[in-house]
C-alpha positions in Angstrom: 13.1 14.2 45.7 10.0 14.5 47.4 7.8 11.0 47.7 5.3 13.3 47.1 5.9 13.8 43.9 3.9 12.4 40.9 5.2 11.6 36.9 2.8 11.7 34.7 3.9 10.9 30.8 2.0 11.8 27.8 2.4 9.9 24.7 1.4 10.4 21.4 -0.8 7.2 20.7 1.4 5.5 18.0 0.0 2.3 15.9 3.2 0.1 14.6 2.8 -3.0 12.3 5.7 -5.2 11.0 6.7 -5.2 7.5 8.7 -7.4 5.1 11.2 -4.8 3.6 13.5 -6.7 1.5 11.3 -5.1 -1.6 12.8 -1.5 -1.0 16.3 -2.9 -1.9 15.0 -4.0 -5.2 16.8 -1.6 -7.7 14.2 -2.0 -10.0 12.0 -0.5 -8.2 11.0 3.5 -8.6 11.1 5.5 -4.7 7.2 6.5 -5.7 6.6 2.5 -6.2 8.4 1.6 -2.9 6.4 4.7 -1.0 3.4 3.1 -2.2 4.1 0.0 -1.0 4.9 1.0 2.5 1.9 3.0 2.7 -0.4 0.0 1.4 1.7 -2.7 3.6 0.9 -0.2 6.5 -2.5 -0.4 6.5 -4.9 -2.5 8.8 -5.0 -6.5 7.0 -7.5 -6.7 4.6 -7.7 -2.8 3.8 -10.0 -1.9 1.3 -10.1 1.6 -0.7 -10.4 3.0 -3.9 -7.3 4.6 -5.7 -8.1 8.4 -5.7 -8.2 7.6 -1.8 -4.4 7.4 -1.7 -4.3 11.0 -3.4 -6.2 12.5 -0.2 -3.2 12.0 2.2 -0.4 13.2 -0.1 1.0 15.2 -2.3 1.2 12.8 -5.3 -1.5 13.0 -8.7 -3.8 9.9 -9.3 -1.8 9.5 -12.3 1.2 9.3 -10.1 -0.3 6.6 -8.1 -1.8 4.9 -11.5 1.7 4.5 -12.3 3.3 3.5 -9.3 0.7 0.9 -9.1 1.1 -0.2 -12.6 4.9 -0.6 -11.5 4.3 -2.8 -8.9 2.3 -4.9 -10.9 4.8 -5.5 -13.8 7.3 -6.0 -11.5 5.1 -8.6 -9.8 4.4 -6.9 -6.4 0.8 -6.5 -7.1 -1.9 -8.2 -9.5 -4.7 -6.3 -11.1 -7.7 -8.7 -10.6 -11.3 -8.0 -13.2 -14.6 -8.5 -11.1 -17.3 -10.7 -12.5 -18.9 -9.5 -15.6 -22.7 -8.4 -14.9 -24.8 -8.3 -17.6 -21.5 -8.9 -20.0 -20.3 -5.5 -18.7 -17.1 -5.6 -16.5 -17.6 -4.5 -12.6 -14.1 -2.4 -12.2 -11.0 -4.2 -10.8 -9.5 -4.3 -8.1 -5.5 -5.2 -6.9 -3.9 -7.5 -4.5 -0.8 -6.4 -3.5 2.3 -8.7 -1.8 5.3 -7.6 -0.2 7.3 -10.1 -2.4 7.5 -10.8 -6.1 4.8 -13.5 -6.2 2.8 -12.4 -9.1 3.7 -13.1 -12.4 3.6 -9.2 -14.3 0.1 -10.4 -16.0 -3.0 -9.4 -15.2 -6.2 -11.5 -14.8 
């Protein structure tokens, strides 16, 4: 080989996070529910987005994701919390999600 010679490797810039997946060998547990999970367990810590955002990057409905959420949170995975009433009106809600079953399957 000639000492001349130069390597030059191109990689594909690549972002890896670790995550706890002892919840995708819970049986009780839907594949869409357990999808859902990786993708939200995936994202940078304290992630915030909206719902329908999900929807943009695959194939699923909002219902779809609607449901797989509401799965997660009745299995105890996630926990729909209400914002503060404003003017005795509620301010939407928004959902804390864990990679364990740490939430009791009501919401509050």
């Amino acid at each position: 080989m000639n000492e001349g010679t130069n390597v030059q490797v191109n990689k594909k810039k690549t972002f890896h996070k670790t995550i706890n997946t002892k919840f995708t060998k819970d049986a009780t547990l839907s594949l869409r529910a357990k999808g859902l999970m990786i993708y939200l367990l995936s994202m940078p810590d304290n992630w915030k987005g909206q719902l329908y955002q999900i929807t943009t990057g695959s194939s699923d409905t909002p219902y779809g994701v609607k449901t797989a959420m509401k799965e997660l949170v009745e299995k105890g995975y996630a926990m729909r919390k209400w914002n503060d009433k404003v003017d005795g009106q509620f301010q939407g809600s928004y959902y804390i999600i864990s990679d364990t079953r740490e939430f009791s399957n009501e919401t509050s």
